[in-house]
SEVO-927533 format. One record per residue: x, y, z of N, C-alpha, C in turn. Coordinates in nm, 3 decimals, decimal comma. Example, Ala and Ser with C-alpha at 12.3 -4.5 7.8 and 13.67 -1.06 7.14 Angstrom:
2
<rec n_east="1,319" n_north="-0,569" n_up="0,780" ca_east="1,230" ca_north="-0,450" ca_up="0,780" c_east="1,320" c_north="-0,330" c_up="0,780"/>
<rec n_east="1,285" n_north="-0,225" n_up="0,708" ca_east="1,367" ca_north="-0,106" ca_up="0,714" c_east="1,290" c_north="0,003" c_up="0,787"/>
This chain:
159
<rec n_east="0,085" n_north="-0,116" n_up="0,000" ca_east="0,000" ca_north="0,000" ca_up="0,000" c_east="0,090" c_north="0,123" c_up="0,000"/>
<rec n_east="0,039" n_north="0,261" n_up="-0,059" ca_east="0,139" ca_north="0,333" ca_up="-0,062" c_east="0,142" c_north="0,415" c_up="0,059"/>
<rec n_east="0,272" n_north="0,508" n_up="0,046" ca_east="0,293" ca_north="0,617" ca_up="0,172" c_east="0,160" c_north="0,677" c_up="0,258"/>
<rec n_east="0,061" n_north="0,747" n_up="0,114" ca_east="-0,051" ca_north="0,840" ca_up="0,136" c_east="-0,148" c_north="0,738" c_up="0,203"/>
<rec n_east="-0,201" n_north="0,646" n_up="0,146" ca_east="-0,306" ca_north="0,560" ca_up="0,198" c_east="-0,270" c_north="0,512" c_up="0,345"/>
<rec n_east="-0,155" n_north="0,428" n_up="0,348" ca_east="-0,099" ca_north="0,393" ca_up="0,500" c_east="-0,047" c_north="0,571" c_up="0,573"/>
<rec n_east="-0,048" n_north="0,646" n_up="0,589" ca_east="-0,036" ca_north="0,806" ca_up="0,616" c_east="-0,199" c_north="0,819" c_up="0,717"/>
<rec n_east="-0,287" n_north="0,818" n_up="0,562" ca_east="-0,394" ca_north="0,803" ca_up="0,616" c_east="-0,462" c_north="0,709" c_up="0,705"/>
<rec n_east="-0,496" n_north="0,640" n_up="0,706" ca_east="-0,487" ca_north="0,525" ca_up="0,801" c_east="-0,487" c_north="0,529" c_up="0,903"/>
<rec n_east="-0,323" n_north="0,575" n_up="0,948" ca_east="-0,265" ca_north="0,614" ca_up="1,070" c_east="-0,338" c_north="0,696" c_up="1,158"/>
<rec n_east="-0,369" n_north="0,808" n_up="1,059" ca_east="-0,451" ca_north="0,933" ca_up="1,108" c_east="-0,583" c_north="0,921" c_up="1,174"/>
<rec n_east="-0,618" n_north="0,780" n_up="1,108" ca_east="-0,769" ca_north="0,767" ca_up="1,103" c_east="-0,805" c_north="0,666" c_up="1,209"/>
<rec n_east="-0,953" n_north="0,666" n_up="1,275" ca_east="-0,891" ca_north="0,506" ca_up="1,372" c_east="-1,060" c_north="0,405" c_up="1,391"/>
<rec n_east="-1,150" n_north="0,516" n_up="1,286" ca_east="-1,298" ca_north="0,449" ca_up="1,243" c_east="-1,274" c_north="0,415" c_up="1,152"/>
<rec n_east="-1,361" n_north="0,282" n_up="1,124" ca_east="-1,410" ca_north="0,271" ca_up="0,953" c_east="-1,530" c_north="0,165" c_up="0,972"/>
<rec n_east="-1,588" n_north="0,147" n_up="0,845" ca_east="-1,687" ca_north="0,063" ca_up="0,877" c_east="-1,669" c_north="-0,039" c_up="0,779"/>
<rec n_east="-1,722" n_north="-0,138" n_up="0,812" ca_east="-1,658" ca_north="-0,247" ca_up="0,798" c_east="-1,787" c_north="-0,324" c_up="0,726"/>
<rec n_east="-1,811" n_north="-0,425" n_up="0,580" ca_east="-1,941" ca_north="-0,429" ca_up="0,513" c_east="-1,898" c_north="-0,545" c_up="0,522"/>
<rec n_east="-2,047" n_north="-0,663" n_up="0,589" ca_east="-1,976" ca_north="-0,782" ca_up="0,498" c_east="-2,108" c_north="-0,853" c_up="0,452"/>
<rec n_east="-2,152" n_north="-1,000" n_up="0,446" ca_east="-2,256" ca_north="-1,041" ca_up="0,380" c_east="-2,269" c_north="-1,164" c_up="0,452"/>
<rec n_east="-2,368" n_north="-1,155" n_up="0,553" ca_east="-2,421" ca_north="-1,269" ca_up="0,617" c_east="-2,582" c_north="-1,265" c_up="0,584"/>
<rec n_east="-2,592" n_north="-1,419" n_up="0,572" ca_east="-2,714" ca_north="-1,501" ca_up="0,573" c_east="-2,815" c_north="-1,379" c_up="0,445"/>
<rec n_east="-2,696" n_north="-1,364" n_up="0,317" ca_east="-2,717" ca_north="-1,343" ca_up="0,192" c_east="-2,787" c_north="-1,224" c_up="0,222"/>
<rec n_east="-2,721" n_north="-1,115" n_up="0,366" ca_east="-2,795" ca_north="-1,004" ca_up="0,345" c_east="-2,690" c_north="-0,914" c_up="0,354"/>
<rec n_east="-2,633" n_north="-0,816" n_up="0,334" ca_east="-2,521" ca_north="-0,684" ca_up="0,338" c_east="-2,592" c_north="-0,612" c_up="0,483"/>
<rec n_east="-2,428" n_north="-0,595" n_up="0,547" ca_east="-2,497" ca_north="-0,552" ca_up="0,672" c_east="-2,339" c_north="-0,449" c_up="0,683"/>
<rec n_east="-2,372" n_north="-0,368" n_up="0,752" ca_east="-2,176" ca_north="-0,305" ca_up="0,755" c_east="-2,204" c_north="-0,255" c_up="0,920"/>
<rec n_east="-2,075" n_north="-0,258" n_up="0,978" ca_east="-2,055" ca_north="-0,212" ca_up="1,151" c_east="-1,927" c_north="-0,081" c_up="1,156"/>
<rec n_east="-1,960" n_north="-0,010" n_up="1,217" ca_east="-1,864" ca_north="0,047" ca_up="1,321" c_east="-1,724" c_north="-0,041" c_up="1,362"/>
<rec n_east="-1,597" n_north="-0,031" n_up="1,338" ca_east="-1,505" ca_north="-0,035" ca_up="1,405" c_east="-1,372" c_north="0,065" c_up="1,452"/>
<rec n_east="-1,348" n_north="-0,008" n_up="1,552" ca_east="-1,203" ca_north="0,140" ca_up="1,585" c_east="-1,070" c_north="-0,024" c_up="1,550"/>
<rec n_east="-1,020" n_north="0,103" n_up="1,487" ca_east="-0,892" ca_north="-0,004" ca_up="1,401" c_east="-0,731" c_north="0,075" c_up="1,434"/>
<rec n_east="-0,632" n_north="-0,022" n_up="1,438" ca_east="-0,534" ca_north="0,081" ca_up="1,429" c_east="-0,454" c_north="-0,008" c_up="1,318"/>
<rec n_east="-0,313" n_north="0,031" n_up="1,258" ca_east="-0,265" ca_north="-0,040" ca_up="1,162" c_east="-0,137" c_north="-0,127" c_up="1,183"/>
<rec n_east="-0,134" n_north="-0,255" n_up="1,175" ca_east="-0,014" ca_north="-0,273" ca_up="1,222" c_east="0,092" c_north="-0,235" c_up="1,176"/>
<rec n_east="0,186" n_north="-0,331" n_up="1,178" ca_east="0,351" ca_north="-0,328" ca_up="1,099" c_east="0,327" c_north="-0,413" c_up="0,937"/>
<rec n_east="0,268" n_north="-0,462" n_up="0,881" ca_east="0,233" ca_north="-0,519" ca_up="0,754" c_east="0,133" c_north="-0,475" c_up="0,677"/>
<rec n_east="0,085" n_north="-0,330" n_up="0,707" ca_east="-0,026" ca_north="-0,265" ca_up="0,689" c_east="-0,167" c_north="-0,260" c_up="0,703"/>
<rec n_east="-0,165" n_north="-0,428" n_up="0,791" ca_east="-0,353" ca_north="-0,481" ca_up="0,799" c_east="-0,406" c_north="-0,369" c_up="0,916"/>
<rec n_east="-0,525" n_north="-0,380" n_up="0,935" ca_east="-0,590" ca_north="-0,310" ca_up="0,997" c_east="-0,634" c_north="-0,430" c_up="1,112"/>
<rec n_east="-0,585" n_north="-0,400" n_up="1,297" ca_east="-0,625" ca_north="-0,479" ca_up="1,354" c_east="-0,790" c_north="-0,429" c_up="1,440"/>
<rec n_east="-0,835" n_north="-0,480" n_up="1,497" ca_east="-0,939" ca_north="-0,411" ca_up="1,558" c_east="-1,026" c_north="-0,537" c_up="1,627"/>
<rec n_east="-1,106" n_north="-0,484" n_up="1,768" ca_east="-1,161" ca_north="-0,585" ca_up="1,855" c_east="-1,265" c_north="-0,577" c_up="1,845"/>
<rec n_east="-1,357" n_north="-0,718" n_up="1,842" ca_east="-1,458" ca_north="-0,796" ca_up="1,853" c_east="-1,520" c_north="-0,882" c_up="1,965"/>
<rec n_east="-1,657" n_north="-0,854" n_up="1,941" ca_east="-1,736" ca_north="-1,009" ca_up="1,995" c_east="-1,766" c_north="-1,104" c_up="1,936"/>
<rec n_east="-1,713" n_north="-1,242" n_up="1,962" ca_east="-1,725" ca_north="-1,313" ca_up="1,864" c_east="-1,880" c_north="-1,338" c_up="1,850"/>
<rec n_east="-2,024" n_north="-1,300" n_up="1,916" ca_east="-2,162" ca_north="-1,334" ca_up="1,886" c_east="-2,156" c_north="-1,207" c_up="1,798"/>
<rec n_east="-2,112" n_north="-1,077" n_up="1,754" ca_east="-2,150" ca_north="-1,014" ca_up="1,681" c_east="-2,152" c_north="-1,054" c_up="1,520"/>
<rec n_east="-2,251" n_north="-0,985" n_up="1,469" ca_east="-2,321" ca_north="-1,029" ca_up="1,358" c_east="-2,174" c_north="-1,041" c_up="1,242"/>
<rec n_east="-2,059" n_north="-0,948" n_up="1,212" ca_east="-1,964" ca_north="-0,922" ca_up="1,136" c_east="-1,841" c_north="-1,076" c_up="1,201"/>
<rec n_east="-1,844" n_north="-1,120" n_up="1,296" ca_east="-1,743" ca_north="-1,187" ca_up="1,279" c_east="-1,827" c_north="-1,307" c_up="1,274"/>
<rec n_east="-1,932" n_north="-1,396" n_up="1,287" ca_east="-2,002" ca_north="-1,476" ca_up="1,223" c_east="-2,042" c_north="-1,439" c_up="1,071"/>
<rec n_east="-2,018" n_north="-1,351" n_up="1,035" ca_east="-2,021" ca_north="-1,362" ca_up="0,896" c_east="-1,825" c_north="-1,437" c_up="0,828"/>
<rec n_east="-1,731" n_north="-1,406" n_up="0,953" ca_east="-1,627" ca_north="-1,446" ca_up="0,939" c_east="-1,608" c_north="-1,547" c_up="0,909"/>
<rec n_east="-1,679" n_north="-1,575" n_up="0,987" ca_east="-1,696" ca_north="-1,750" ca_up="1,033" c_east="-1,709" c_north="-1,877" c_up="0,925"/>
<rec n_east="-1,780" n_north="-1,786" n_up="0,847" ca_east="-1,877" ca_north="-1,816" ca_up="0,713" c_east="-1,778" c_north="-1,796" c_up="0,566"/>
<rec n_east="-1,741" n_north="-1,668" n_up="0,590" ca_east="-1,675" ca_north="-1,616" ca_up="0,460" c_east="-1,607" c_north="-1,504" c_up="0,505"/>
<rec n_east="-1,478" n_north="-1,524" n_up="0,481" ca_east="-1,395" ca_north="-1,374" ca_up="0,571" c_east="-1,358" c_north="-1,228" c_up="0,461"/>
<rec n_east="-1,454" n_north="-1,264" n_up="0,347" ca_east="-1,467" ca_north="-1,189" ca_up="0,275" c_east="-1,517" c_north="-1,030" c_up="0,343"/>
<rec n_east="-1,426" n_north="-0,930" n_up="0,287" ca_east="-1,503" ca_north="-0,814" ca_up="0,363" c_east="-1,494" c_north="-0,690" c_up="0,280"/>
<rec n_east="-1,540" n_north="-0,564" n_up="0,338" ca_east="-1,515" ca_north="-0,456" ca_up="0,223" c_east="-1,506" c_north="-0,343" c_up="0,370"/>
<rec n_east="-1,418" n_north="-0,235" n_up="0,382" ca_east="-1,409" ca_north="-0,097" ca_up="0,480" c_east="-1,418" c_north="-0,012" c_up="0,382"/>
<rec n_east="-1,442" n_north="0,059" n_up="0,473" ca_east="-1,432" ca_north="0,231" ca_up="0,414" c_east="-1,366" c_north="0,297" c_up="0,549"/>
<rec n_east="-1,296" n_north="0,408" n_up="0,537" ca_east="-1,259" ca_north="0,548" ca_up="0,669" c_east="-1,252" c_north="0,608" c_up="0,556"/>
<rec n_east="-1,306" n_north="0,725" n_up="0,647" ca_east="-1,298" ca_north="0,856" ca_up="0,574" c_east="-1,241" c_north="0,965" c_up="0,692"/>
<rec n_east="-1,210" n_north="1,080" n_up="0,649" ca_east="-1,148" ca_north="1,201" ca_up="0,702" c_east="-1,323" c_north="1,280" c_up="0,769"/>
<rec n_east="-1,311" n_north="1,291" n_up="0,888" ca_east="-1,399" ca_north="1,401" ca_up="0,944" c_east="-1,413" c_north="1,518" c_up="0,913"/>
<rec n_east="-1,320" n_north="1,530" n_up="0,865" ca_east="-1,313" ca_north="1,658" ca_up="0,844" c_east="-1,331" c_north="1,675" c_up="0,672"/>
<rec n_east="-1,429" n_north="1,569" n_up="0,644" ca_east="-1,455" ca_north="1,596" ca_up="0,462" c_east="-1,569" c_north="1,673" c_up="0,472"/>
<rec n_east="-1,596" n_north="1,738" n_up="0,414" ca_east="-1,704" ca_north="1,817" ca_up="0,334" c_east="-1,693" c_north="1,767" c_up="0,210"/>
<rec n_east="-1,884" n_north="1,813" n_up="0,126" ca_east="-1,923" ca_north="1,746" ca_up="0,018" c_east="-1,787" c_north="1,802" c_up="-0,092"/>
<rec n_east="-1,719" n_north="1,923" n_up="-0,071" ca_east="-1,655" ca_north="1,998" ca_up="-0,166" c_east="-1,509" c_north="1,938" c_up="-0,162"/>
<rec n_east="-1,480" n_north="1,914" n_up="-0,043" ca_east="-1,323" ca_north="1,839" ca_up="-0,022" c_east="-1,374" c_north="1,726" c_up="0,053"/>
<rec n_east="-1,363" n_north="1,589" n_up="0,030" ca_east="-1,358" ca_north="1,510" ca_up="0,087" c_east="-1,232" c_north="1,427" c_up="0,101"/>
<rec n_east="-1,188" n_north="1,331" n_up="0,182" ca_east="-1,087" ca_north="1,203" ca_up="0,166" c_east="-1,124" c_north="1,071" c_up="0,241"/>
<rec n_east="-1,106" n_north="0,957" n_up="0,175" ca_east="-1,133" ca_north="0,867" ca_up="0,223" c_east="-1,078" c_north="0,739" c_up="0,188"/>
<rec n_east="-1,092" n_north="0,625" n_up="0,247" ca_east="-0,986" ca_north="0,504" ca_up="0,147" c_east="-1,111" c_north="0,376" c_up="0,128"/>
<rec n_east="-1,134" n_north="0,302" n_up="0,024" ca_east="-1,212" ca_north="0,244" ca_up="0,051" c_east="-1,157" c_north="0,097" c_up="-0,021"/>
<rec n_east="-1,181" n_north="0,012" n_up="0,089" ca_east="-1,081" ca_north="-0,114" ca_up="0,097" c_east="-1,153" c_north="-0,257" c_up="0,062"/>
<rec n_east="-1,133" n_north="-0,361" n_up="0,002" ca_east="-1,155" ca_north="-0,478" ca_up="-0,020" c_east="-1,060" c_north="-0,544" c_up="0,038"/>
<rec n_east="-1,059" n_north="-0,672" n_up="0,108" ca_east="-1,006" ca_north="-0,774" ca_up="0,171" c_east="-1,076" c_north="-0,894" c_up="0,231"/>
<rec n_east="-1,004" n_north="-0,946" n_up="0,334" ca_east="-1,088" ca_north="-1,069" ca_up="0,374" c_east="-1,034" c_north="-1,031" c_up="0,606"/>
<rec n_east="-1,131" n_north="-1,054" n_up="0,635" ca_east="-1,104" ca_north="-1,101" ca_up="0,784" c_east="-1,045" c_north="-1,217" c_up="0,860"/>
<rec n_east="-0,947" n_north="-1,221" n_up="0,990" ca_east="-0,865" ca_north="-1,302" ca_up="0,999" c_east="-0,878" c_north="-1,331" c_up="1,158"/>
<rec n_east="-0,918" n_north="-1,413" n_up="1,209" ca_east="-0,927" ca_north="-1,424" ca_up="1,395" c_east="-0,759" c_north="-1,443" c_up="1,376"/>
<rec n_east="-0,709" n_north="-1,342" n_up="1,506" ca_east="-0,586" ca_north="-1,376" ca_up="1,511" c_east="-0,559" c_north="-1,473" c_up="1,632"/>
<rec n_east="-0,482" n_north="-1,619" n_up="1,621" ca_east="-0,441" ca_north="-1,690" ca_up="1,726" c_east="-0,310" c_north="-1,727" c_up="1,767"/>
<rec n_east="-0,229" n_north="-1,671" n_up="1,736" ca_east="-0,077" ca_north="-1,682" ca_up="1,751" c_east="-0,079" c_north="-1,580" c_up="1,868"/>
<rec n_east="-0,009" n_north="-1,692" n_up="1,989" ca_east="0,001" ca_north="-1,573" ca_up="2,166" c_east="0,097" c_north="-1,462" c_up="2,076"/>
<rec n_east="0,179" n_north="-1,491" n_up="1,991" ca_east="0,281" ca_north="-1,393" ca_up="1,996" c_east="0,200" c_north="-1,231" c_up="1,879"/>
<rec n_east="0,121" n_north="-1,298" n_up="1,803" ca_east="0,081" ca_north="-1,186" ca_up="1,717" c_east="0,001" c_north="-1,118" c_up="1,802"/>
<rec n_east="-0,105" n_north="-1,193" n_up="1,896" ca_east="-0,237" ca_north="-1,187" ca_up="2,001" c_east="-0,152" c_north="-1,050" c_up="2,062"/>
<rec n_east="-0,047" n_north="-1,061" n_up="2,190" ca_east="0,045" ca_north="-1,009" ca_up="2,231" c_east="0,081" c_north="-0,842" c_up="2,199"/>
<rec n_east="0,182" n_north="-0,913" n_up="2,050" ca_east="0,176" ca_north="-0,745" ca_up="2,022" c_east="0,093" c_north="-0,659" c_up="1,955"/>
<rec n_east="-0,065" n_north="-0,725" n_up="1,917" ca_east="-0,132" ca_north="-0,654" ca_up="1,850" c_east="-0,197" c_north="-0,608" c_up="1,964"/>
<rec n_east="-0,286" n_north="-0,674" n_up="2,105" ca_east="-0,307" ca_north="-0,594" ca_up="2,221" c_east="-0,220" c_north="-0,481" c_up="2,245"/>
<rec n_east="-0,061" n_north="-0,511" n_up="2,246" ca_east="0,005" ca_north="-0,393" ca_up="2,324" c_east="-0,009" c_north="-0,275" c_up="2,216"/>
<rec n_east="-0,001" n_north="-0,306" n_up="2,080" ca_east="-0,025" ca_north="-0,171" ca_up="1,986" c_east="-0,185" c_north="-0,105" c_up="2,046"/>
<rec n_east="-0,268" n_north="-0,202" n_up="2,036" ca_east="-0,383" ca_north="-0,129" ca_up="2,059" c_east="-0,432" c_north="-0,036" c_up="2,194"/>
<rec n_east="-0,375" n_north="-0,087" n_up="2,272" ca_east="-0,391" ca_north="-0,068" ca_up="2,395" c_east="-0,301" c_north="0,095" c_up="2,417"/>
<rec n_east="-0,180" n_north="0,080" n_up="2,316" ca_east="-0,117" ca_north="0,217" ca_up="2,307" c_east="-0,207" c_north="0,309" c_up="2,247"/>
<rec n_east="-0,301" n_north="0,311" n_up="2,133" ca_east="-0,402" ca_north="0,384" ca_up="2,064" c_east="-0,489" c_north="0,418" c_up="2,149"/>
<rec n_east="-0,567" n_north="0,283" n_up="2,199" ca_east="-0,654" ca_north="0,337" ca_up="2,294" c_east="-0,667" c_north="0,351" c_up="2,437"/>
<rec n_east="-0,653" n_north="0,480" n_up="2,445" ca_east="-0,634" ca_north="0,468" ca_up="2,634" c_east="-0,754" c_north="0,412" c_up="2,690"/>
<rec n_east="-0,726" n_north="0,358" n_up="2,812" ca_east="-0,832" ca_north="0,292" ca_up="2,878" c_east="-0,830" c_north="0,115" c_up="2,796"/>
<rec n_east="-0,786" n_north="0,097" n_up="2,653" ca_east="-0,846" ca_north="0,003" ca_up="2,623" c_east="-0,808" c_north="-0,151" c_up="2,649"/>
<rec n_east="-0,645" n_north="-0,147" n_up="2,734" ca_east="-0,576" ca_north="-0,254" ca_up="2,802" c_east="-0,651" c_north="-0,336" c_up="2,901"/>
<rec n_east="-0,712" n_north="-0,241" n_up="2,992" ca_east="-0,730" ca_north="-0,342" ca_up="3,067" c_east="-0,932" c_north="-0,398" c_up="3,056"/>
<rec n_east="-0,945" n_north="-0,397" n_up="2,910" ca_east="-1,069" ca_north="-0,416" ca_up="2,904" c_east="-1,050" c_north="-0,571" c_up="2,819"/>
<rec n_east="-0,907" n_north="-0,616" n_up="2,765" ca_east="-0,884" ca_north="-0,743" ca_up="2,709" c_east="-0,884" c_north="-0,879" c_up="2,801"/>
<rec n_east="-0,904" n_north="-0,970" n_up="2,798" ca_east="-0,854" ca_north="-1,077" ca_up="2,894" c_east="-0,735" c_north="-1,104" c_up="2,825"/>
<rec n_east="-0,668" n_north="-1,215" n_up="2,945" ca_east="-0,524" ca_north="-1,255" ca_up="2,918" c_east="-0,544" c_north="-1,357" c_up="2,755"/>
<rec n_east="-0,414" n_north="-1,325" n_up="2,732" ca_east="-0,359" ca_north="-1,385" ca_up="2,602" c_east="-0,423" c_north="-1,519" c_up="2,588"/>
<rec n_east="-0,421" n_north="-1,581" n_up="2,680" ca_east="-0,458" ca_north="-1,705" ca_up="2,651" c_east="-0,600" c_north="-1,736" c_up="2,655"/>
<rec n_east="-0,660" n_north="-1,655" n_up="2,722" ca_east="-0,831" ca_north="-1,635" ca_up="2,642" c_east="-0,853" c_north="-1,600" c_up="2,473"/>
<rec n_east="-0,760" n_north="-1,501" n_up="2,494" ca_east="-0,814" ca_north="-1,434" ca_up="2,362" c_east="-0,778" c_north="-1,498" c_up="2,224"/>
<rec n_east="-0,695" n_north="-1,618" n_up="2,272" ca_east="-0,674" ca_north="-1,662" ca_up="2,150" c_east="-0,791" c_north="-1,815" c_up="2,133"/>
<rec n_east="-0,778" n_north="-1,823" n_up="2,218" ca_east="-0,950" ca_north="-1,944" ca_up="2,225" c_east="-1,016" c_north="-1,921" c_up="2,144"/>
<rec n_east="-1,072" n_north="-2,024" n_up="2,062" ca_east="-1,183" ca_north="-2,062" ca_up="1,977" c_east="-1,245" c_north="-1,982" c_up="2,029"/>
<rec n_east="-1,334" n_north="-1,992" n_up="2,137" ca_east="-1,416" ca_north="-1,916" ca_up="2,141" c_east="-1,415" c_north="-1,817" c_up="2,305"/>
<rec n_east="-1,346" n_north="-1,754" n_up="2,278" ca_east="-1,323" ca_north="-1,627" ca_up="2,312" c_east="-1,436" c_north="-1,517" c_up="2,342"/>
<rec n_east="-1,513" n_north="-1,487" n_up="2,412" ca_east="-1,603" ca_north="-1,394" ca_up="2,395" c_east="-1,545" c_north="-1,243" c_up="2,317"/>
<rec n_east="-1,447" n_north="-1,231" n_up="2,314" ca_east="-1,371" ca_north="-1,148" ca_up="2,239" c_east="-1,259" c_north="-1,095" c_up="2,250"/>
<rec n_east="-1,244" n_north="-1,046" n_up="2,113" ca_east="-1,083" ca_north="-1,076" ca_up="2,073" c_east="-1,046" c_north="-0,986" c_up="1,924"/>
<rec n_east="-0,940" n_north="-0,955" n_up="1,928" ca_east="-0,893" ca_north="-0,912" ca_up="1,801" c_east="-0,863" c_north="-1,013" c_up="1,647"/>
<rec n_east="-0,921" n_north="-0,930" n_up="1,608" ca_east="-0,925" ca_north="-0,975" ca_up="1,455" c_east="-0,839" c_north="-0,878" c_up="1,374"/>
<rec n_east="-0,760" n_north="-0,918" n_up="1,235" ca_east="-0,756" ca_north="-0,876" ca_up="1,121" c_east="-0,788" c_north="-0,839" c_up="0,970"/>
<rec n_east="-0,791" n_north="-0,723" n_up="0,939" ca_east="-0,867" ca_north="-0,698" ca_up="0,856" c_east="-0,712" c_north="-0,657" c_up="0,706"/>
<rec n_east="-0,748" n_north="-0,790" n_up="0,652" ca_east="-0,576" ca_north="-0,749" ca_up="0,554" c_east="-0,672" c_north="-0,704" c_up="0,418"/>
<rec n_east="-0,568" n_north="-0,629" n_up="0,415" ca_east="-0,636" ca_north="-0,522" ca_up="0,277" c_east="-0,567" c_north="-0,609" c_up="0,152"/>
<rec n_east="-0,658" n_north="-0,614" n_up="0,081" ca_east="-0,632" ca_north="-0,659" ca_up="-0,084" c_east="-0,608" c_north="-0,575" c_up="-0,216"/>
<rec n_east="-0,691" n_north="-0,490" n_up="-0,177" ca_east="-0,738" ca_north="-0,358" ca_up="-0,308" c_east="-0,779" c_north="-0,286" c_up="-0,234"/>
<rec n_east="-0,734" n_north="-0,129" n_up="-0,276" ca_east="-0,775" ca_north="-0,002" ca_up="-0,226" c_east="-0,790" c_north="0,084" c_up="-0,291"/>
<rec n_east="-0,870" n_north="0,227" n_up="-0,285" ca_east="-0,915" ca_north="0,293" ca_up="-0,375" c_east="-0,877" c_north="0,450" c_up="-0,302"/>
<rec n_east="-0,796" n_north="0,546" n_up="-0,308" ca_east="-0,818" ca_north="0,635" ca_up="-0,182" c_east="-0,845" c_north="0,767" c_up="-0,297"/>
<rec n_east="-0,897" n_north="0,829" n_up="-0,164" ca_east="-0,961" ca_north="1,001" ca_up="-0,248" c_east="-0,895" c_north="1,126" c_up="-0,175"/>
<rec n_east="-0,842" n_north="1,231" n_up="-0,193" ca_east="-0,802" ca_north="1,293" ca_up="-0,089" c_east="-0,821" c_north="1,435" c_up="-0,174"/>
<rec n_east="-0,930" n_north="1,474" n_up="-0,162" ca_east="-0,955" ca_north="1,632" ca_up="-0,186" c_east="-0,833" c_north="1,761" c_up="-0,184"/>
<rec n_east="-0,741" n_north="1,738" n_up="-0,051" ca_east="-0,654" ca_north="1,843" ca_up="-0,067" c_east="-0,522" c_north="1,860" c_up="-0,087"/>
<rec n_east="-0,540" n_north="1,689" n_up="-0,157" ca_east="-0,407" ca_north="1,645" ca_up="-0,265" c_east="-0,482" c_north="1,634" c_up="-0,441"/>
<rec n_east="-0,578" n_north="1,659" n_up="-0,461" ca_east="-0,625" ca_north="1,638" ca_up="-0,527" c_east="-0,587" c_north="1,480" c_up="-0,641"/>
<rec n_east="-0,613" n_north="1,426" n_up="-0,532" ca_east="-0,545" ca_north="1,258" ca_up="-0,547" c_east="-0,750" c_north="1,243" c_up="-0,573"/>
<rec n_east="-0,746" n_north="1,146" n_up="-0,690" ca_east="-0,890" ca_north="1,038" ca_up="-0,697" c_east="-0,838" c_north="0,929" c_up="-0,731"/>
<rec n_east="-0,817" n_north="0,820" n_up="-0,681" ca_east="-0,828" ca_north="0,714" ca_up="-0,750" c_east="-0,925" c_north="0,671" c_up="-0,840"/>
<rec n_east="-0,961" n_north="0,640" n_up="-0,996" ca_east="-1,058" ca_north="0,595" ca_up="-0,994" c_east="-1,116" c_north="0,456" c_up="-1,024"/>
<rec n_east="-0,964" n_north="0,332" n_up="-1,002" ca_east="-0,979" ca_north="0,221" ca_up="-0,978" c_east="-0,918" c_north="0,161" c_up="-0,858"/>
<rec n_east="-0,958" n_north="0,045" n_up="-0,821" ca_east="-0,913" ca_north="-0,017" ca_up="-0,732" c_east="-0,749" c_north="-0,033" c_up="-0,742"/>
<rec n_east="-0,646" n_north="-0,039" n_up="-0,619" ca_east="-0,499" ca_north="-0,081" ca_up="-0,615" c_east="-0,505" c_north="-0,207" c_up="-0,594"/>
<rec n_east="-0,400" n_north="-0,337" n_up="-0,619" ca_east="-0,409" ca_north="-0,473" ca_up="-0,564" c_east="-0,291" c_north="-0,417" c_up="-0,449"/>
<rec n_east="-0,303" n_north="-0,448" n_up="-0,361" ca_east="-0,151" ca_north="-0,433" ca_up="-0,261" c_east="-0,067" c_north="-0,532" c_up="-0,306"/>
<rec n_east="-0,068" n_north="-0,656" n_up="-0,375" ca_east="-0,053" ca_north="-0,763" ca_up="-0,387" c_east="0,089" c_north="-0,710" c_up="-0,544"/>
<rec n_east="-0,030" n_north="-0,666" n_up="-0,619" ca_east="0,089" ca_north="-0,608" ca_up="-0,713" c_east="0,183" c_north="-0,492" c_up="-0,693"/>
<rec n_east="0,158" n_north="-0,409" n_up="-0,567" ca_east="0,225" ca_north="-0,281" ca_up="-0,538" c_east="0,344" c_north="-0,351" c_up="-0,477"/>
<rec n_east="0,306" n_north="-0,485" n_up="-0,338" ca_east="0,466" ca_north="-0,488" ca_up="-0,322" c_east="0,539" c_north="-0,614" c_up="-0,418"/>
<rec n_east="0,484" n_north="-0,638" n_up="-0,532" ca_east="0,603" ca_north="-0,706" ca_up="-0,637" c_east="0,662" c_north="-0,594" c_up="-0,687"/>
<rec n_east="0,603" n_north="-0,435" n_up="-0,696" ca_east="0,685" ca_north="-0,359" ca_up="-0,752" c_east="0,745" c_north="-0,281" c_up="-0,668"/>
<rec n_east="0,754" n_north="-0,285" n_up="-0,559" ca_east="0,811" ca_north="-0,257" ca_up="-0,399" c_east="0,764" c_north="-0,095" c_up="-0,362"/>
<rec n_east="0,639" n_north="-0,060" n_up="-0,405" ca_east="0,565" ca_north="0,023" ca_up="-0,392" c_east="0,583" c_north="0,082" c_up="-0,274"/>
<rec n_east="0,587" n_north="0,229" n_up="-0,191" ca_east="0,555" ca_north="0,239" ca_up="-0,043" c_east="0,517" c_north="0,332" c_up="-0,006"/>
């Protein structure tokens, strides 16, 4: 993914998140931060409606946008990928301690590592790895107006 999109990202720490359970389109609220490989991590219940759609098909689609868009300048990134329960103590680990740095207060609302990586976990962090991205940024006057593969950006060592 490039500089501007992962830039943005950073900046940003909503997006909503679309996916397709029981053949109906439903999209949620999440607070995300980004790791070190550019995915987007962010915490769940596993009874909520978006990670049983995981469950099913980890197919997914985000959007974040800039708050500060108006209809005249807007920016936003809008993402295709798939969702990922993370269970490795060691990824579990440092993706809590990143998050927990983002969100204050939000450490001691995790259980220990070794819950959260349980099947079934009442909740837990997930990954959201980006495939294709599309970003808009009004006061770069950047439009994308097709999708990016990330996939082909780092064979060409894109950043």
């Amino acid at each position: 993914m490039d500089s501007d999109v992962e830039g943005f990202l950073k900046e940003n720490f909503t997006g909503v998140l679309g996916f397709q359970l029981d053949g109906s389109v439903q999209v949620a609220p999440i607070h995300y931060v980004v790791d070190e490989d550019g995915s987007l991590l962010f915490k769940s219940r596993r009874d909520s409606d978006h990670v049983k759609s995981l469950e099913r098909d980890g197919r997914a689609a985000m959007s974040v946008y800039s708050h500060a868009s108006t209809y005249d300048k807007k920016a936003g990134v809008q993402m295709k990928g798939e969702m990922l329960k993370i269970s490795s103590p060691e990824e579990m680990n440092r993706g809590v301690t990143l998050y927990s740095e983002v969100f204050e207060g939000a450490g001691p609302k995790f259980d220990p590592i070794e819950v959260l990586i349980k099947d079934d976990a009442p909740s837990t962090l997930y990954r959201f790895v980006i495939r294709e991205y599309k970003f808009i940024d009004g006061w770069s006057d950047r439009f994308d107006r097709a999708y990016r593969s990330v996939k082909d950006e780092q064979k060409q060592g894109v950043r």
